[in-house]
C-alpha positions in Angstrom: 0.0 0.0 0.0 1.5 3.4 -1.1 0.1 6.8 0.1 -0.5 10.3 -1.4 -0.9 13.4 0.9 -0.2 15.4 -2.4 -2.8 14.9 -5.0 -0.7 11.7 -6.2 1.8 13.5 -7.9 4.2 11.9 -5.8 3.2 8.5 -3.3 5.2 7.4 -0.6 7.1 4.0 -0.1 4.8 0.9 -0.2 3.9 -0.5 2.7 3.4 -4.1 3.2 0.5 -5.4 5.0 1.1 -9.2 4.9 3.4 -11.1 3.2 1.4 -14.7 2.4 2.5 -17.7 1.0 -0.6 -17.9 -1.0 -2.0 -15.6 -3.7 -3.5 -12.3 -3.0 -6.4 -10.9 -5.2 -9.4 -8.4 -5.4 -8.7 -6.0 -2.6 -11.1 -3.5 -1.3 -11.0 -0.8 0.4 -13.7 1.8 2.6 -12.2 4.9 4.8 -14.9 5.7 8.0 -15.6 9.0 8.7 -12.4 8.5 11.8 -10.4 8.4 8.3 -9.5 4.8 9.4 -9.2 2.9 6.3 -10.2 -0.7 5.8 -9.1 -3.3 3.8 -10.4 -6.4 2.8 -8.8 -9.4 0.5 -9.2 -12.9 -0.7 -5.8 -14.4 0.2 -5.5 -18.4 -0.2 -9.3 -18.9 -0.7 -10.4 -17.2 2.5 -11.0 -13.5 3.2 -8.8 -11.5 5.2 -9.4 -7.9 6.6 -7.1 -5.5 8.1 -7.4 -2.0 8.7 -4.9 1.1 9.2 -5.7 4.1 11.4 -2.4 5.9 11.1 -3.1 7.3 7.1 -1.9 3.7 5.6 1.8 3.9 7.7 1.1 0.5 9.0 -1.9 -2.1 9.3 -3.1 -4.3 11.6 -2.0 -8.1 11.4 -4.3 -9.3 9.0 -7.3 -11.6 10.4 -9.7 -14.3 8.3 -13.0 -13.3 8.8 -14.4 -16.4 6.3 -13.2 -19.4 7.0 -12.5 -21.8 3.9 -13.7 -21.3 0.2 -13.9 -17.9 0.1 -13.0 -15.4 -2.9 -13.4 -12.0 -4.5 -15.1 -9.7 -1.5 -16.7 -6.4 -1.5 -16.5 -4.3 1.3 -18.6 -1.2 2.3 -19.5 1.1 5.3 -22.5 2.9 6.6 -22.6 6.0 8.5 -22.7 4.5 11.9 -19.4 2.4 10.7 -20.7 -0.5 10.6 -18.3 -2.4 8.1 -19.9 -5.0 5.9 -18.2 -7.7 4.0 -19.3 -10.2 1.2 -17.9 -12.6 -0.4 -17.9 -15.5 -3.1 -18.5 -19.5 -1.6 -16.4 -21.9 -3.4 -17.3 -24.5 -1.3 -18.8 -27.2 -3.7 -15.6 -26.5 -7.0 -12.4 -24.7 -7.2 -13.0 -22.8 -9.9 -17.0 -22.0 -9.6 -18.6 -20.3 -7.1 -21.6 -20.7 -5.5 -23.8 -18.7 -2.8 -22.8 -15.9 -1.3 -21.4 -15.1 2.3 -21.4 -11.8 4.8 -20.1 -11.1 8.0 -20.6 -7.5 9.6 -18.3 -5.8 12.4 -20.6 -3.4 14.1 -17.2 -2.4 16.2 -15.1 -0.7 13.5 -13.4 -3.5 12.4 -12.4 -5.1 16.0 -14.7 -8.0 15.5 -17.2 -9.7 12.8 -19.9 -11.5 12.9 -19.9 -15.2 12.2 -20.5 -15.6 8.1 -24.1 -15.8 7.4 -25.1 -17.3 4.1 -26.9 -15.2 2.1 -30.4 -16.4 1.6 -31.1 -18.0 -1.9 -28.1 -17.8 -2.7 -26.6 -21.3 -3.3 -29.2 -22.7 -4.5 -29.6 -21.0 -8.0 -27.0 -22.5 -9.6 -23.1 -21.3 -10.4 -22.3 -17.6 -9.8 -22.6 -15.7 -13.0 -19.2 -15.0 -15.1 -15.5 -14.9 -14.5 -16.2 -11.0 -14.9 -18.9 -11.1 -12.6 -16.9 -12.2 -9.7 -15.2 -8.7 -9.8 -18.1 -6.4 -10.1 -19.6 -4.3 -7.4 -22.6 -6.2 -6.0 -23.0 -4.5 -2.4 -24.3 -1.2 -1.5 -24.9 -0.1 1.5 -26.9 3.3 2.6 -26.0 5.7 5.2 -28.7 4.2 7.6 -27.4 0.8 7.2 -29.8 -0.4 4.4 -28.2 -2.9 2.0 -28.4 -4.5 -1.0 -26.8 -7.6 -2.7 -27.0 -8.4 -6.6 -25.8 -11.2 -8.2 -26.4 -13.5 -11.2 -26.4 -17.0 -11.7 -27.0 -19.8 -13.9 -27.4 -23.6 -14.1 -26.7 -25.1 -17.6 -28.6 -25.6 -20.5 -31.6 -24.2 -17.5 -31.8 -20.6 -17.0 -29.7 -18.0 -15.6 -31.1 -14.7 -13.5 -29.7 -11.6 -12.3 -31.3 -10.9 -8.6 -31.3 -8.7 -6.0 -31.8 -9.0 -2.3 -32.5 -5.7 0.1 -31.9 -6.1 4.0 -30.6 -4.1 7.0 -28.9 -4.9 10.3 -30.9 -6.1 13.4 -31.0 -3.7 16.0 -28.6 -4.8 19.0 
């Protein structure tokens, strides 16, 4: 992770927040209004999250927040910063994913929820296209209002594009 504090016309020297052993892909990224900014990754088919409240100088150790077969999360924050991650299940092939899964950390990033499959999800068939998997498919309102949308298919069947609106329980 690099930093600009001058319009990126210059950045500073990368910082490294893990090294890993495995691969590390699609990371996303949210800043709360504290400016603490929060990262999270799919590192060795599990999703990691870390965040950094000293401008991106250093991180926290990053933490799994998924468990196995996990890829390609999206990350977003509401405007009580509550953080909310989902992510792609490859629980049933490799290479195809399969249901979605979210965890929420209504504590600034200190602790998540357990990962709570997301309702008709897994059972519609594959996840929609290699291209898919990288696409935006949470947003999250200011009052903590979400939405999930995601496509699917099951061969020579039907595919769908479908969307699913929800909101934290009050606790």
């Amino acid at each position: 992770m690099a930093r600009s504090e001058d319009g990126a016309r210059s950045f500073s020297a990368p910082v490294i927040v893990d090294r890993s052993k495995a691969y590390s892909d699609a990371p996303k990224l949210a800043v709360d209004a504290h400016g603490t900014l929060h990262l999270a990754y799919a590192d060795g088919k599990r999703i990691f999250y870390s965040r950094s409240s000293d401008r991106a100088r250093s991180f926290e150790r990053p933490r799994d927040i998924s468990g196995r077969d996990a890829g390609f999360p999206a990350l977003s924050i509401d405007a009580k910063g509550n953080l909310y991650v989902l992510w792609e299940r490859f629980a049933e092939h490799p290479l195809l994913a399969r249901g979605l899964a979210l965890a929420v950390s209504s504590d600034a990033g200190r602790n998540f929820t357990a990962p709570v499959l997301v309702p008709e999800s897994a059972g519609a068939g594959w996840n929609g296209s290699s291209q898919g998997l990288l696409m935006r498919k949470l947003a999250v309102r200011g009052d903590g209002e979400f939405a999930i949308v995601n496509s699917s298919f099951k061969d020579k069947e039907r595919s769908r594009v479908w969307l699913i609106r929800g909101r934290l329980a009050p606790h």
